[in-house]
C-alpha positions in Angstrom: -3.7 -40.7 29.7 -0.1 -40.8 28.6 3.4 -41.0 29.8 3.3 -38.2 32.8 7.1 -39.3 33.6 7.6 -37.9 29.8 8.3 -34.2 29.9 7.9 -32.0 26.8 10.6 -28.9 26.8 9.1 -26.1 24.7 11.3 -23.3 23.7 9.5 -20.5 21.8 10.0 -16.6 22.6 6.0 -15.6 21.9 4.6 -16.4 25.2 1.0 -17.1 23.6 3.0 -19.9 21.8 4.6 -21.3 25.2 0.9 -21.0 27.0 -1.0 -22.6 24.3 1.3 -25.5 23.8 1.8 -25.9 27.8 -1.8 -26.1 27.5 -2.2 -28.7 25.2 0.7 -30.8 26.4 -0.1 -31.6 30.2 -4.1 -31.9 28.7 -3.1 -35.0 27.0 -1.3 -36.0 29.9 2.8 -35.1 29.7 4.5 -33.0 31.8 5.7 -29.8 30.1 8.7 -27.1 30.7 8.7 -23.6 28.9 11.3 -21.4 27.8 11.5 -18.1 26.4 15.0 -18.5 24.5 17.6 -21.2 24.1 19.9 -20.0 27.0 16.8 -19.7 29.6 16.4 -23.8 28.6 20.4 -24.3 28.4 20.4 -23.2 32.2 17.8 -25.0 33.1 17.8 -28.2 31.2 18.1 -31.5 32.7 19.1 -33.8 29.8 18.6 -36.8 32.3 14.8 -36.7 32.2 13.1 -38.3 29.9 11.3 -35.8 27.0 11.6 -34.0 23.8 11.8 -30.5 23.1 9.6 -28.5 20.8 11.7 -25.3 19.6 11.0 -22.7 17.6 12.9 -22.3 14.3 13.2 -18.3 14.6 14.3 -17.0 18.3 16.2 -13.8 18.7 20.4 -14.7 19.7 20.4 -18.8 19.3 17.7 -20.2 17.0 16.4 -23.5 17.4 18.6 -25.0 14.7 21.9 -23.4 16.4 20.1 -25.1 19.8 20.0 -28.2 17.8 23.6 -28.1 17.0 24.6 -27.3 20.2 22.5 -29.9 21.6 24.5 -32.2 19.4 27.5 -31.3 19.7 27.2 -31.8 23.9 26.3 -35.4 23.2 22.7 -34.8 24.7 20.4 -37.1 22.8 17.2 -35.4 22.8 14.3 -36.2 20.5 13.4 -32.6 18.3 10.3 -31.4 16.8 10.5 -27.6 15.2 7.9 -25.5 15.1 8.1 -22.4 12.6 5.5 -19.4 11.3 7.4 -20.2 7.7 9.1 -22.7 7.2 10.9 -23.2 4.1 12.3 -26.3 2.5 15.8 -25.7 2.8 15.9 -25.3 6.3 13.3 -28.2 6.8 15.1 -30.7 5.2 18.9 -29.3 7.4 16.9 -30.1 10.3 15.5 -33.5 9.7 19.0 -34.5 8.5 20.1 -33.3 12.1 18.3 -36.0 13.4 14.9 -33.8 13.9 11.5 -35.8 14.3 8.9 -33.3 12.9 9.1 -29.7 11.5 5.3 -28.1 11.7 4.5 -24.9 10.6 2.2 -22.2 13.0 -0.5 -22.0 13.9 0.7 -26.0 15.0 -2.9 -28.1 14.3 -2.9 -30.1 17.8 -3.1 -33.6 16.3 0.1 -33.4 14.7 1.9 -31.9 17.4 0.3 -34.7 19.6 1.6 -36.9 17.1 5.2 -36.2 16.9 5.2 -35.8 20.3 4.0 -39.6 20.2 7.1 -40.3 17.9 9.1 -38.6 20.2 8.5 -40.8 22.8 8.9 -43.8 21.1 12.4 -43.0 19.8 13.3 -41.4 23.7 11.8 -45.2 25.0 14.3 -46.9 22.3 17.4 -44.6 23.0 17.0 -45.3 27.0 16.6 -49.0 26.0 19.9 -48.9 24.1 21.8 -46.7 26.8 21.0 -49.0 29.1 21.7 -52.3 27.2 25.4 -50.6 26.8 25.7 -49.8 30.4 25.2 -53.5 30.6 27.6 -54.6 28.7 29.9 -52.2 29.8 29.6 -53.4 33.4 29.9 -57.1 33.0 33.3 -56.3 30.4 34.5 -54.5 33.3 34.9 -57.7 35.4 37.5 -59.5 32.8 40.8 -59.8 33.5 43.5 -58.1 31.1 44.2 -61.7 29.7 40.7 -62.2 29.2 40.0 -59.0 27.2 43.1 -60.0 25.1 41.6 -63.2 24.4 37.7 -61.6 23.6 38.3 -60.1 19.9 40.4 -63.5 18.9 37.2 -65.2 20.0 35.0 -62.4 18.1 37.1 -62.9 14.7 36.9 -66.8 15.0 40.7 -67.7 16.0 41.0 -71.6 17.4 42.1 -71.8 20.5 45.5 -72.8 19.3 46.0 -70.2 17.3 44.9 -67.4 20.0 47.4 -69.4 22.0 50.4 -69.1 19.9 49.5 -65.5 19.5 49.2 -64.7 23.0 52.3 -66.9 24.0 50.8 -69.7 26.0 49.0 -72.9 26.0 45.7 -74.0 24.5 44.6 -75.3 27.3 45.2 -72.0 29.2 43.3 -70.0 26.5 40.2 -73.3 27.0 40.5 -71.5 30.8 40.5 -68.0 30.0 37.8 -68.4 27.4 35.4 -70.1 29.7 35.7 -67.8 32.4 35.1 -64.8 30.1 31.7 -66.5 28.2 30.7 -66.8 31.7 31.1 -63.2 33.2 29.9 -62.0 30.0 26.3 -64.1 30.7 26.5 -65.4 27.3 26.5 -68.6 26.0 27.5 -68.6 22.0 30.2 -66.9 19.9 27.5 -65.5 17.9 26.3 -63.6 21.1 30.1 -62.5 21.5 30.8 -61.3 18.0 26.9 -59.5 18.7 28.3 -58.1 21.8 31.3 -57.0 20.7 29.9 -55.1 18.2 27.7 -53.0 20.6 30.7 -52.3 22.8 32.7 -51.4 19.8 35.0 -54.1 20.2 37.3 -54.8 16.8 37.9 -58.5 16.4 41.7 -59.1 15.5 41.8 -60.5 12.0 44.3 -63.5 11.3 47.5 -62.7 9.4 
């Protein structure tokens, strides 16, 4: 039995293809959605719950790569694997640039499909992971002062305290204080785990001049 809180969005406009996957999907234990175009899943799509989608390369109005792009281009991060009855190179290789996880060809041998599905779920698990490491950090930067965040990237690009206090305009022993305080909000106990930090939060130290 698999993930049932994983839910597999298939968008295909033959409605043997949508019946047949369903089929296969919620028999190995995911939850599935269908769709007979890209707008009946754009109306309908949840980008919150955790899944892929499995779209067909060749729909009448948007095809899956245009659903792709437009996937993209609203920032929703959602695991891909195409499914096409003839799939060509070039178009192929445009998707898996886009970020896509599998491109099968119909009729879809279930194994495979099962086993992009699997992939799917691995990079969905690692993307959730990540969000949520960054919602983390986010929340505890949020609790520094202003003087505090202007101290952070000196720290990050390995200023002394004297010289982050001559930049800032005040005393070592005040940037000692600051410094302290923000190691501590931060839950961290190194400068290696600030520079580390930093760089998920996207955080620029300030380099010495």
């Amino acid at each position: 039995m698999r993930d049932a809180g994983f839910t597999v969005f298939i968008v295909d406009d033959e409605p043997h293809v949508l019946r047949a996957l369903s089929r296969l999907v919620t028999a190995v234990g995911y939850q599935s959605r269908t769709f007979s175009s890209a707008h009946e899943f754009l109306a309908d799509h949840d980008p919150f719950v955790p899944g892929c989608a499995v779209l067909d390369v060749a729909m009448p109005d948007v095809d899956g790569l245009r659903l792709q792009t437009m996937l993209s281009a609203g920032r929703i991060d959602r695991p891909i694997i195409f499914i096409t009855g003839r799939g060509d190179i070039t178009t192929s290789v445009r998707a898996m640039k886009a970020g896509a996880i599998d491109f099968l060809t119909k009729p879809v041998h279930d194994e495979d499909l099962i086993a992009a599905i699997e992939r799917a779920r691995e990079v969905e698990t690692k993307a959730l992971q990540a969000r949520s490491e960054i919602a983390s950090i986010l929340t505890r930067l949020a609790t520094l002062t202003p003087r505090e965040r202007q101290v952070l990237p000196h720290v990050v690009a390995g200023w002394l305290n004297k010289q982050t206090a001559g930049k800032l305009g005040t005393s070592e022993k005040t940037i000692k204080v600051h410094r302290a305080r923000m190691m501590r909000k931060l839950r961290i106990r190194t400068v290696q785990d600030l520079v580390r930090l930093a760089e998920r939060a996207g955080i620029e130290p300030i380099e010495a001049r």
